[in-house]
C-alpha positions in Angstrom: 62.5 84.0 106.8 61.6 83.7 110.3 64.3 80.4 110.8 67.1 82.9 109.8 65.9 85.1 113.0 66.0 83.0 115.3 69.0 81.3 113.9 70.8 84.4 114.6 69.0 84.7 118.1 70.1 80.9 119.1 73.1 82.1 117.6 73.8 84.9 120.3 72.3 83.1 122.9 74.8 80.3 122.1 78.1 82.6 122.2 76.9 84.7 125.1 76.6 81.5 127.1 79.3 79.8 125.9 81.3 82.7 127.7 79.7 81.9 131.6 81.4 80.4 134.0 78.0 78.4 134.8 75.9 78.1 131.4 74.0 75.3 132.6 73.3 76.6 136.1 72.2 79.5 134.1 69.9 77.9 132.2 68.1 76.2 134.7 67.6 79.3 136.9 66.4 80.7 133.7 63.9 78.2 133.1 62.3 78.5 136.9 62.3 82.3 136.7 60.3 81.9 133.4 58.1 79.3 134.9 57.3 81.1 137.9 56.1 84.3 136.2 53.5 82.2 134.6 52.5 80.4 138.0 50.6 82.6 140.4 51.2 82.8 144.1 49.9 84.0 147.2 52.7 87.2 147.8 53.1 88.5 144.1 56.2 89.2 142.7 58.6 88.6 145.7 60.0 85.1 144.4 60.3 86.5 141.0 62.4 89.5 142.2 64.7 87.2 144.0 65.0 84.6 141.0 65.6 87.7 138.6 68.4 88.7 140.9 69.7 85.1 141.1 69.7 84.9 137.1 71.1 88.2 136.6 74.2 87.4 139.6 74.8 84.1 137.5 74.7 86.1 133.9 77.3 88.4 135.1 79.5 85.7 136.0 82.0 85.2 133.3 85.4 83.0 132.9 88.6 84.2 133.5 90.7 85.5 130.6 94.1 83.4 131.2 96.6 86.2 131.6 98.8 87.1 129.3 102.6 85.9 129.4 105.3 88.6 130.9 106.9 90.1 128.7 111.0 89.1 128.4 113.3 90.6 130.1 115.3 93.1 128.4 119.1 93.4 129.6 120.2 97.2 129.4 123.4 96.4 131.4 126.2 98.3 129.4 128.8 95.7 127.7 132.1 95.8 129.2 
């Protein structure tokens, strides 16, 4: 029972990052942020503010939709 959760979490993780612009840039700034909440250091919690804001700028970075065609022309000019 617990492979079908977190099926469905790799699931949404895979569509929400399949939508970035940068999904592996993402990732990796992801994995340090992680990594340094579970290293200490000397002034806490100033680099993990920054790399949360880093990760959270590159999150809201999404694709471009491609725009949608004009529509035609329509000609209203009276027939003669």
């Amino acid at each position: 029972m617990a492979a079908s959760g977190s099926k469905g979490t790799a699931g949404f993780v895979e569509k929400a990052a399949s939508r970035l612009k940068f999904p592996q840039l993402f990732a990796v700034a992801l994995t340090v942020f992680i990594l340094d909440l579970l290293i200490p250091d000397v002034i806490p919690f100033v680099d993990e503010i920054l790399l949360g804001l880093i990760t959270l700028i590159l999150g809201s970075l999404r694709e471009r939709q491609p725009a949608a065609p004009a529509p035609p022309m329509k000609d209203v000019t009276p027939r003669s």
